[in-house]
KESEKOL-793483 format. One record per residue: residue in one letter; x, y, z of N, C-alpha, C, O, CB in turn. Coordinates in steps of 0.1 Angstrom, whole numbers, padded with zeros to 4 digits, always signed. Atoms other than C-alpha are relative to their C-alpha. Last residue first. Glycine has a CB too. Example, Ala and Ser with C-alpha at 12.3 -4.5 7.8 and 13.67 -1.06 7.14 Angstrom:
BEGIN
S-0009-0011+0000+0137-0011+0071-0008+0011+0008-0003+0022+0009+0004+0005-0014/A+0009-0012+0000+0123-0045+0078+0009+0012+0000+0019+0012+0007-0010+0000+0012/
This chain:
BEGIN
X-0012-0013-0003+1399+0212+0473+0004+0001-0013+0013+0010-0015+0014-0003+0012/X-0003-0004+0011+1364+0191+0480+0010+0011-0001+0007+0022+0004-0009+0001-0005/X-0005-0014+0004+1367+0170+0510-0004+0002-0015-0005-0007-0023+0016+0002+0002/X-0005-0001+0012+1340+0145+0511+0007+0011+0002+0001+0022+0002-0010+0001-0010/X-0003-0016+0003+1332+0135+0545+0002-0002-0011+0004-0014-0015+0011+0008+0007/X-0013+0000+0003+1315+0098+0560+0003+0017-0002-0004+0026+0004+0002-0009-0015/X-0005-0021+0003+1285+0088+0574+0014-0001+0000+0022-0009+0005-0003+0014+0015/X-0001+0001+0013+1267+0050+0582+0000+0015-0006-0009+0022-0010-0012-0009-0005/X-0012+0006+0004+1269+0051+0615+0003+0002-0012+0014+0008-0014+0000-0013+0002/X-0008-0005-0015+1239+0078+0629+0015-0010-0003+0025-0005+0002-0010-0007+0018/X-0006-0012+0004+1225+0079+0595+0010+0001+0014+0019+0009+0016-0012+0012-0003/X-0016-0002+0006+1214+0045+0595+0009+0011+0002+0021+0009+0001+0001+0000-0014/X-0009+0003-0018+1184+0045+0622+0011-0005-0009+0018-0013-0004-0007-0016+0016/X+0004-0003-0020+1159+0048+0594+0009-0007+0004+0012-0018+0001-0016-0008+0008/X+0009+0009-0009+1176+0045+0558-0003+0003+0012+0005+0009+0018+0004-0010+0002/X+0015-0004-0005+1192+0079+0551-0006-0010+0003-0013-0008+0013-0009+0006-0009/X+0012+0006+0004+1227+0068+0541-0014+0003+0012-0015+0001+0024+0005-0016-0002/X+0004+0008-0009+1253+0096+0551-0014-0012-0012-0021-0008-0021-0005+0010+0015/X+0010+0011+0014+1275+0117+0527-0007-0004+0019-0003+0000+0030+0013-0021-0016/X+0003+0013-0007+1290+0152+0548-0008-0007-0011-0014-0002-0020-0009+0002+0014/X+0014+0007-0004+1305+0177+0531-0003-0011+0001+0002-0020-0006-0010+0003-0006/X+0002+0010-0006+1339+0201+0532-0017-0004+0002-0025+0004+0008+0007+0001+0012/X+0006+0002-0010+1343+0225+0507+0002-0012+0010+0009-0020+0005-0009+0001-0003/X-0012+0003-0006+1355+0237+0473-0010+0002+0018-0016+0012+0022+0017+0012-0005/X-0005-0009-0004+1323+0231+0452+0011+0002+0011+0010-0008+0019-0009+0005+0001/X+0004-0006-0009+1309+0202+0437+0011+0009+0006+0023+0005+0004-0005-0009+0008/X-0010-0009-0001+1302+0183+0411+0002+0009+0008-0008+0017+0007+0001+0005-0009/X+0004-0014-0003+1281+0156+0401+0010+0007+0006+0019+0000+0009-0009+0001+0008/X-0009-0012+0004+1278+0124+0387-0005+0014+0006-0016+0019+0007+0001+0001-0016/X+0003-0017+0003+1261+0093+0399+0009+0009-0005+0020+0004-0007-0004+0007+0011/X-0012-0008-0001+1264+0052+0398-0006+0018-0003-0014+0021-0012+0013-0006-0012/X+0006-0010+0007+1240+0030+0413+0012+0009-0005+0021+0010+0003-0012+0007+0008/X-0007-0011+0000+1246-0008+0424-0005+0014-0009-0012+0013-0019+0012-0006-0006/X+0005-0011+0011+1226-0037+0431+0012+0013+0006+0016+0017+0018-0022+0004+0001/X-0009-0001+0008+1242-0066+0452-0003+0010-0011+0004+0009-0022+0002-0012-0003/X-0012+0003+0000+1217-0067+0482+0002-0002-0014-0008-0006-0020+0003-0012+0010/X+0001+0015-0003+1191-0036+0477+0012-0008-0004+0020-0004-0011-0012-0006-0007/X-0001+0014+0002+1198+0000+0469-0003-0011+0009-0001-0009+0021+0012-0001-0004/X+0000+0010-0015+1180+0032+0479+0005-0013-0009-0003-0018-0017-0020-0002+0011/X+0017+0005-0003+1186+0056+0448+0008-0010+0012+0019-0012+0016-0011-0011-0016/X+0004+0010+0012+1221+0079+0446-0018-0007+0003-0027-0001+0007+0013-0015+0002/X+0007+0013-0007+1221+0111+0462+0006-0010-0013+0010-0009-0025-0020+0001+0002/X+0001+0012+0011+1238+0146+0450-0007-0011+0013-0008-0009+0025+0018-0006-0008/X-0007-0006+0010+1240+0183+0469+0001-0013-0013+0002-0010-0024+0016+0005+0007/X-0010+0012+0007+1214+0178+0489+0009+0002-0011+0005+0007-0021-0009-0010-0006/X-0011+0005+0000+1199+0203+0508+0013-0006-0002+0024-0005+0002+0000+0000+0001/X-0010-0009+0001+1181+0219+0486+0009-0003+0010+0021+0002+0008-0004+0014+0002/X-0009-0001+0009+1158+0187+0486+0017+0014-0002+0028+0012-0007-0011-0001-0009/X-0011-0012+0000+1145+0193+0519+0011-0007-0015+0023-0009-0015+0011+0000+0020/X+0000-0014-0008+1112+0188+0514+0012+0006+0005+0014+0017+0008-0007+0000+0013/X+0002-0010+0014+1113+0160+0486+0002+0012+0009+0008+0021+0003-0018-0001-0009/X+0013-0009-0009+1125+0139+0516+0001+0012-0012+0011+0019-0015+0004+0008+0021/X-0005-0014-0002+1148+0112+0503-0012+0011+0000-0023+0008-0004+0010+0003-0013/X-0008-0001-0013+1142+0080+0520+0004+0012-0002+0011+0018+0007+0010-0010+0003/X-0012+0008-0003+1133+0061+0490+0005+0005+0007+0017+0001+0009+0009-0004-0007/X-0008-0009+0005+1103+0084+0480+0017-0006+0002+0027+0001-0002-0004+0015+0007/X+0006-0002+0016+1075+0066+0491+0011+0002-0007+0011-0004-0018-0011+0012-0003/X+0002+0017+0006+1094+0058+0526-0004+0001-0016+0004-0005-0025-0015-0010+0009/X+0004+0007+0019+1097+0092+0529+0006-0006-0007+0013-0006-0017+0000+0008-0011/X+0019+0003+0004+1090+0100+0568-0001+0001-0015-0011+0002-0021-0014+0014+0007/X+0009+0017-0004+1124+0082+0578-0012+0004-0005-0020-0005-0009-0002-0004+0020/X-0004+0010+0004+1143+0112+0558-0010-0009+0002-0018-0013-0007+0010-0002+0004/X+0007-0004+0012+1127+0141+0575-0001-0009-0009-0012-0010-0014+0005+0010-0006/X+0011+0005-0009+1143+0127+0604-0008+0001-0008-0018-0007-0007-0003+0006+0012/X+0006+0013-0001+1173+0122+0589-0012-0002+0006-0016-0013+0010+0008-0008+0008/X+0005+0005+0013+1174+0161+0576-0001-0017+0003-0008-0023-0005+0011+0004-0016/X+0011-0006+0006+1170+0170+0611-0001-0007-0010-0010-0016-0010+0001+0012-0002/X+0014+0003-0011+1199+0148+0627-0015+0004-0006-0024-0004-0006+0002+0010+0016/X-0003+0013+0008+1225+0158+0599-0017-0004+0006-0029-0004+0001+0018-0011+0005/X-0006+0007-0016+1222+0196+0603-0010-0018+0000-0022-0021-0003-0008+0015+0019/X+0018+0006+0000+1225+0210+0567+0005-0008+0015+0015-0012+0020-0007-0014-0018/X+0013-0006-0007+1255+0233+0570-0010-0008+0008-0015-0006+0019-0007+0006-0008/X-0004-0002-0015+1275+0224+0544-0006+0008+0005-0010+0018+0000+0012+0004+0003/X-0009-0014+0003+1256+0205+0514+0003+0006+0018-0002+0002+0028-0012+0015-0011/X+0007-0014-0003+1244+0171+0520+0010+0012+0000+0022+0012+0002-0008+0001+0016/X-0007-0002-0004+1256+0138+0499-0008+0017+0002-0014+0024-0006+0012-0006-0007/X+0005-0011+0001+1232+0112+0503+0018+0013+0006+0026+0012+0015-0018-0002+0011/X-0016-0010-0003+1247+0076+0497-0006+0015-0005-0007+0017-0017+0019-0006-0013/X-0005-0009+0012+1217+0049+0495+0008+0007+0000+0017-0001+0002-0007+0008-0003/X-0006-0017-0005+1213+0020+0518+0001+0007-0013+0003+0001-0024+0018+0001+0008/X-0008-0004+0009+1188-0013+0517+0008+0017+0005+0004+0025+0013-0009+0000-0014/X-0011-0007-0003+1187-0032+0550+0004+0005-0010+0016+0004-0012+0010-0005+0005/X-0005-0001-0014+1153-0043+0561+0008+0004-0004+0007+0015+0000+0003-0009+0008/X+0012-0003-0009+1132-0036+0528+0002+0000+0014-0006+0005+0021-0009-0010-0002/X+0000-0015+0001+1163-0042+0504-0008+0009+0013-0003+0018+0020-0010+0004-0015/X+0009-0012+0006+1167-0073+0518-0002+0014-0002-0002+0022+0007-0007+0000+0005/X+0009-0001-0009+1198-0087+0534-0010+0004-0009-0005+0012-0017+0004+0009+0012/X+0008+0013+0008+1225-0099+0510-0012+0002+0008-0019-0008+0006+0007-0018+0002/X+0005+0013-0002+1252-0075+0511-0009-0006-0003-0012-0006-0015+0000-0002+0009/X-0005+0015+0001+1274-0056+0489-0006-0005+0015+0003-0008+0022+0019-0002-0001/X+0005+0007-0010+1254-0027+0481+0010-0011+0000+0012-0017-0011-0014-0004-0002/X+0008+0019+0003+1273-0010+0454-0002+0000+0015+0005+0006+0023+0013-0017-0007/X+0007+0003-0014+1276+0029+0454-0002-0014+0002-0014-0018+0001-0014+0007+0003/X+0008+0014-0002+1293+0046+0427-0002-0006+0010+0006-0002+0018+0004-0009-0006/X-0001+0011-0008+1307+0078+0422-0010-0011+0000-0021-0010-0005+0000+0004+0011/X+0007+0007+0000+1320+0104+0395+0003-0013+0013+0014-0018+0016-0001-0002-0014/X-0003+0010-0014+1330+0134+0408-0009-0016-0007-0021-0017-0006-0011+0010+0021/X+0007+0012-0003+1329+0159+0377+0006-0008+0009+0018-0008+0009-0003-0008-0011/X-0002+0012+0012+1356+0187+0381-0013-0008+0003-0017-0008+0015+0015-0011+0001/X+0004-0002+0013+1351+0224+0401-0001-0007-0008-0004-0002-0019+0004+0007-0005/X+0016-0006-0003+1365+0205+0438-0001+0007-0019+0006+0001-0027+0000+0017+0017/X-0002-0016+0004+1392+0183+0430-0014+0003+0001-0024-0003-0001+0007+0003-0016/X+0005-0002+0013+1382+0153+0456+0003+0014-0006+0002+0025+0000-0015-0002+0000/X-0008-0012+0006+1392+0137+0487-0007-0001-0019-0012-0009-0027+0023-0005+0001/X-0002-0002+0014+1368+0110+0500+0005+0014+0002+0001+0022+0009-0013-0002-0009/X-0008-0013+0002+1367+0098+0538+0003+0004-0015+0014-0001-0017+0014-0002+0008/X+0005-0007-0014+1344+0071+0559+0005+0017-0011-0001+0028-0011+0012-0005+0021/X-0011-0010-0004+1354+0044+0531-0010+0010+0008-0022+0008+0007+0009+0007-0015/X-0018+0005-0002+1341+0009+0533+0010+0013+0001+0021+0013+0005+0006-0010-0015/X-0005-0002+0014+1303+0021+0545+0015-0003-0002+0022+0000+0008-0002+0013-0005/X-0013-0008+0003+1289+0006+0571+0004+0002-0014+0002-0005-0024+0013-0006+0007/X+0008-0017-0003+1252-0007+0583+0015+0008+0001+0018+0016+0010-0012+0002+0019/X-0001-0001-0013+1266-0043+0591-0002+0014+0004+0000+0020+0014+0011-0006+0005/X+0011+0005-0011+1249-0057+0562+0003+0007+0013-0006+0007+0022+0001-0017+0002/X+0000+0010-0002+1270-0035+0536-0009-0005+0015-0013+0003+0024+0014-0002-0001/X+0012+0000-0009+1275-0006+0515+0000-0017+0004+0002-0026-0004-0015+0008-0009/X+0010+0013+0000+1307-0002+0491-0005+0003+0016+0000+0010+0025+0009-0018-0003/X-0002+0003-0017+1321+0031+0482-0009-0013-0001-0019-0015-0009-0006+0014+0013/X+0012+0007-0007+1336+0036+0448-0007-0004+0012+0000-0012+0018+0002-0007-0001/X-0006+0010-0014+1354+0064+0436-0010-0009+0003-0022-0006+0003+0004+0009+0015/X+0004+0007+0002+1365+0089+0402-0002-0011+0018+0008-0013+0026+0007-0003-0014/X+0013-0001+0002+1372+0119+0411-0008-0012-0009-0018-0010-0017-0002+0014-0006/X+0003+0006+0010+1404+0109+0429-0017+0003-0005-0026+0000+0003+0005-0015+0003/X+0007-0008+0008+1428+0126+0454-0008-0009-0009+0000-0017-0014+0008+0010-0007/X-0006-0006+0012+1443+0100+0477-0013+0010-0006-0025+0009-0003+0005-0012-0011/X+0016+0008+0003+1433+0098+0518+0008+0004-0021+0016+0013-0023-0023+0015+0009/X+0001+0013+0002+1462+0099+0540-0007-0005-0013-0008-0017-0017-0006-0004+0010/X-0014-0001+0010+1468+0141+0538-0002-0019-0002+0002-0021-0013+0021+0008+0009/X+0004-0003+0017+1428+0137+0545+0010+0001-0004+0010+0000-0017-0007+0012-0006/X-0006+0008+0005+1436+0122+0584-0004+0004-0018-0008-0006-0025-0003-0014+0008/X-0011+0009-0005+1419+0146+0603+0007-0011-0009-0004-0009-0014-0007-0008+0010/X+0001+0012-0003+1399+0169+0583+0011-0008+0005+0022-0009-0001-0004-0004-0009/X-0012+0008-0001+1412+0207+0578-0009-0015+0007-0012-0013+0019+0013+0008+0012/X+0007+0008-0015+1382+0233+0567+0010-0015+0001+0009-0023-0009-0022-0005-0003/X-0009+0014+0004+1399+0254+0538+0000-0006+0014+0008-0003+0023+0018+0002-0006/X+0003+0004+0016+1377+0285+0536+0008-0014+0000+0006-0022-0009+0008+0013-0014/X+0012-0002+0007+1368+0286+0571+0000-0005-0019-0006-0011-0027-0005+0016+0002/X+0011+0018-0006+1395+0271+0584-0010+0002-0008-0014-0006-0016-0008-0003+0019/X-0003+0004+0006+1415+0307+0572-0006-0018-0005-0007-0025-0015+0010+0004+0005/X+0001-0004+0012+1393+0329+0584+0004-0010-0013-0001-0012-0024+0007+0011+0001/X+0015+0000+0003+1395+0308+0618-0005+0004-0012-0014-0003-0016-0007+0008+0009/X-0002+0015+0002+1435+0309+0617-0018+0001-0004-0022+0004-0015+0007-0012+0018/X-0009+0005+0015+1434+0344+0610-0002-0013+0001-0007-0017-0009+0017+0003-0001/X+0010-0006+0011+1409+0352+0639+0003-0003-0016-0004-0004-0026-0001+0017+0003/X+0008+0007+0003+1429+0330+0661-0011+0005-0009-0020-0002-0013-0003-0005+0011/X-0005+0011+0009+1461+0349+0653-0012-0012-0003-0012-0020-0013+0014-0007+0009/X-0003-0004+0014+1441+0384+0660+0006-0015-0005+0001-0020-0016+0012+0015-0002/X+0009-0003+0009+1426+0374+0691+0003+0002-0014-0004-0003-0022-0005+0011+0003/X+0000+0021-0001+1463+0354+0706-0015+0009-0011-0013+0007-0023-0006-0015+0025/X-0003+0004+0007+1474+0393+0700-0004-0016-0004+0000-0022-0014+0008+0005+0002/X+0000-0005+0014+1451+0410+0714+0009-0006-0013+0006-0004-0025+0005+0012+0003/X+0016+0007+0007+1448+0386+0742-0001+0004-0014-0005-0003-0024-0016+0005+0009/X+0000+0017+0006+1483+0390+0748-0007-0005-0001-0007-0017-0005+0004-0009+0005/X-0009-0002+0012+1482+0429+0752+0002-0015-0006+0005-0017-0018+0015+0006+0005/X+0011-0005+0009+1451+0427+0777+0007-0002-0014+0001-0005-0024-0006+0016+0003/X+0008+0011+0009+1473+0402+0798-0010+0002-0010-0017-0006-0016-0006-0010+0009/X-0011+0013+0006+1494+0429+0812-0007-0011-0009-0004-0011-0021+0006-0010+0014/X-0002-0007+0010+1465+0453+0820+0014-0009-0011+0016-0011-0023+0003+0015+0008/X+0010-0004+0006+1446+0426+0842+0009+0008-0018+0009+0004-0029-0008+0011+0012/X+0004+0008+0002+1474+0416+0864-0008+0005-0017-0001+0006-0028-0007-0003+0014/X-0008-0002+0013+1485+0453+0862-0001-0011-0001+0004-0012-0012+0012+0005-0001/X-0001-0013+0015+1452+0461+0875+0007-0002-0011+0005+0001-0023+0007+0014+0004/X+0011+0007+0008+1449+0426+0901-0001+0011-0012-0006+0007-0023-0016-0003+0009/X-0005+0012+0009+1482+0437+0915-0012-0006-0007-0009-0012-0017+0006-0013+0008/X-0010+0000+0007+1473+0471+0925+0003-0012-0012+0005-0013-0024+0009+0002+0011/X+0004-0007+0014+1438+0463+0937+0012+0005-0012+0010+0005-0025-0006+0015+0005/X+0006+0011+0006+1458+0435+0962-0010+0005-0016-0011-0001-0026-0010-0006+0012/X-0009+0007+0006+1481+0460+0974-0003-0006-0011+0003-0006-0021+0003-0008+0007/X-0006-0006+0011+1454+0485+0978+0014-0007-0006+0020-0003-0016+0002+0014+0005/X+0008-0003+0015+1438+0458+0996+0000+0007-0007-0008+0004-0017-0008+0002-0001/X+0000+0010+0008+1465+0450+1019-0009+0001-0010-0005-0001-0021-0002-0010+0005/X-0015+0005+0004+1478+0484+1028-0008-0011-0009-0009-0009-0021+0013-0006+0014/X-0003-0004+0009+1442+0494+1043+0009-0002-0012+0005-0001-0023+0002+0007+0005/X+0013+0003+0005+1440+0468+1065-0003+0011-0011-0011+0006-0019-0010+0000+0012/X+0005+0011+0006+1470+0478+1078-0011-0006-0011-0008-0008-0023-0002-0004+0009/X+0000-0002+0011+1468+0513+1085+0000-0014-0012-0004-0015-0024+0011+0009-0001/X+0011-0005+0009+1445+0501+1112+0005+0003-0014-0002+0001-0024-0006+0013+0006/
């Protein structure tokens, strides 16, 4: 009988200091991932951006197969960014033109494309969520090009082209640091 007693004050025993043991190493894993996290936040780490060069000047080319040639732009953040956008293919504006929308951080990509497809009038940029946009160019057609300027704050944000059923390939990042 005392048995049966024995083992489960064994077993409350070891599951306490179980317990009390591993409270001291959460405290500390909490605090390093709270630093790391503080720190992400302001300086948000992209995969491959030590690859990528710094340059506020850049071109991205657009093309029939609904891609853009670069996925990844580095940039001093507080300077003019000048960019340019050429279409390089040959398809119709009307089936495959693209533009290069670049959204501020946050904006959730899926939504503002949807908003997107309903302004055709408007080349695809949705007067309704303008605040999200931090720059655009216009909807180009094959071999037309647009160039913009603008400037932008230390961050990470997403470009994508807005045409219907682009936005899901046709996306990239802009660090700004």
């Amino acid at each position: 009988m005392k048995r049966l007693f024995v083992f489960p004050a064994i077993a409350l025993v070891l599951s306490l200091a179980a317990c009390g043991g591993s409270e001291n190493k959460n405290t500390s894993t909490t605090t390093e991932e709270t630093t790391s996290s503080a720190e992400s936040a302001t300086t948000e780490t992209v995969p491959g951006i030590e690859n990528v060069e710094l340059s506020n000047t850049i071109v991205v080319e657009s093309n029939d197969q609904m891609k853009f040639d670069k996925e990844l732009l580095r940039v001093k953040a507080g300077e003019a960014v000048s960019l340019t956008l050429k279409n390089v293919g040959t398809l119709p504006k009307e089936s495959m033109g693209h533009n290069l929308i670049v959204l501020k951080p946050g904006v959730d990509i899926a939504t503002f494309a949807g908003e997107a497809t309903a302004a055709a009038d408007a080349d695809y940029i949705p007067k309704t969520s303008l605040s999200s946009i931090a720059a655009h160019t216009k909807l180009l057609g094959p071999g037309e090009e647009d160039k913009i300027s603008f400037t932008l704050e230390k961050g990470v944000y997403t470009f994508i082209c807005s045409f219907p059923g682009h936005y899901g390939v046709m996306q990239g990042k802009i660090v700004a640091e």
